[in-house]
N, C-alpha and C positions, 0 to 999 in steps of 0.2 A: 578921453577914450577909455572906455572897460578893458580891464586886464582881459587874454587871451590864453586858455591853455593850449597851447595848440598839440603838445604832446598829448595829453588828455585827448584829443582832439583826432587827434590820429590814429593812439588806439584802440579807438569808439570805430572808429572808419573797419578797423581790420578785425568784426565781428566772426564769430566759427562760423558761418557760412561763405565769408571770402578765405577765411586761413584753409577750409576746405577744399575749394576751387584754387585757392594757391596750390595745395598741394599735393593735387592731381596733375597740374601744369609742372609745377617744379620736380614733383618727385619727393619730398620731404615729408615727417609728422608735421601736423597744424602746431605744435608744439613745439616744435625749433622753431618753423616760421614764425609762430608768436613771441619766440624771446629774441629772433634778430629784430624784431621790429619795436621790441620792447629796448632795446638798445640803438638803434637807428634813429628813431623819431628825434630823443632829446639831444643826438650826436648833431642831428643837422640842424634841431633849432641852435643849439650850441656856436656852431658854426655862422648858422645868419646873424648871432649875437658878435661873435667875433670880426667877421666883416664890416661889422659897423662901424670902424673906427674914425669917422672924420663925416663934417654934413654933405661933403661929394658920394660919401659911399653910403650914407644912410640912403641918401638919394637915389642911388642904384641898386642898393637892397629892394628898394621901394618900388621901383619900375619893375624890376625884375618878378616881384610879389605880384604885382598889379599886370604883366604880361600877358598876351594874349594864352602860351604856352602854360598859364594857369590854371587850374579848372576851380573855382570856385566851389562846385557842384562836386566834385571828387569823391567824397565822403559818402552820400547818395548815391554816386553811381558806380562805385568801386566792384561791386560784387557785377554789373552788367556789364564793364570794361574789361576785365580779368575771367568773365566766362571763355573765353578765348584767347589761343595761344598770339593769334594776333593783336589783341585790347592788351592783354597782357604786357607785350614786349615795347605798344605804343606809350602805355603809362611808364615802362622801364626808361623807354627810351627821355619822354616830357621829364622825368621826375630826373635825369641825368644832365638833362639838359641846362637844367635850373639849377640846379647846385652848380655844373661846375660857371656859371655867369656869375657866381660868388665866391668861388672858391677853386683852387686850382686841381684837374683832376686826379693829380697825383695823392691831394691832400683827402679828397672823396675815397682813394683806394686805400690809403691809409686807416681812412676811420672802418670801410669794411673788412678789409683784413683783419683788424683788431677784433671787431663783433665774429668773426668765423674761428678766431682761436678762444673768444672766448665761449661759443657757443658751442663747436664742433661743427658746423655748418657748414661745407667745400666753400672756398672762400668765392668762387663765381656763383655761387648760390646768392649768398651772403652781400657779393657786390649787386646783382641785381633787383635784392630785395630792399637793399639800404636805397636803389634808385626808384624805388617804388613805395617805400617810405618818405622820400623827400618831395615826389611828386603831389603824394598826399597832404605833408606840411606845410608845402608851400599854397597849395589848392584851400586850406584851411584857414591859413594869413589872409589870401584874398578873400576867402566869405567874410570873416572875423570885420576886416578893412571895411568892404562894400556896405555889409551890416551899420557899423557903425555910421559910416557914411551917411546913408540913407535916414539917421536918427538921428542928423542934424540940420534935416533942409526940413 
């Protein structure tokens, strides 16, 4: 299988035309939003590294990855899901969803809190964007996966 950057990957996805439309929705410069996200992304690949400790949980990493609440397609359509306060809050919500099926939600609030002190970012700013970050990570696993996939039949 080819190495994956999936941080790279993520933030390729969160071009100034979506940090834009972030942050008209959120209220912030494209400029904090790009350094929560600039610290998000490697926090949660981090994270799906640390969950991995055992072939039960690599296993659940895996499914989790490969889940329907995945978007494979994320990265392409992030600037059309985020035109709207509704796309917006659904990608919050998928990208929340999936982290915490790997991690416990306390420990997701932990890594944003952290990025909101170290950004200056209200820290519910900061939580919603780190869940919209993972949303994208995990959405990036699954192409990365399916790609590969597809390049061995």
């Amino acid at each position: 299988m080819n190495d994956a950057d999936l941080v790279a990957a993520a933030h390729a996805a969160f071009n100034p035309y979506v940090l834009e439309q972030l942050s008209s929705r959120i209220g912030l410069p494209p400029e904090a939003i790009r350094q929560v996200v600039e610290r998000a992304a490697p926090a949660i690949v981090l994270t799906m590294m640390a969950s991995a400790r055992s072939a039960d949980s690599v296993q659940r990493l895996f499914l989790v990855i490969m889940s329907t609440e995945s978007n494979a397609r994320i990265a392409a359509q992030l600037a059309g899901l985020t035109a709207s306060s509704h796309g917006l809050k659904a990608v919050e919500r998928s990208g929340h969803e999936l982290a915490i099926r790997i991690a416990e939600s306390r420990e997701i609030a932990l890594i944003s809190d952290h990025i909101a002190a170290l950004t200056g970012v209200p820290p519910q700013a900061a939580h919603a964007l780190t869940d919209v970050a993972s949303a994208v990570v995990f959405g990036a696993a699954k192409h990365h996966m399916l790609l590969e996939q597809g390049q061995f039949r």
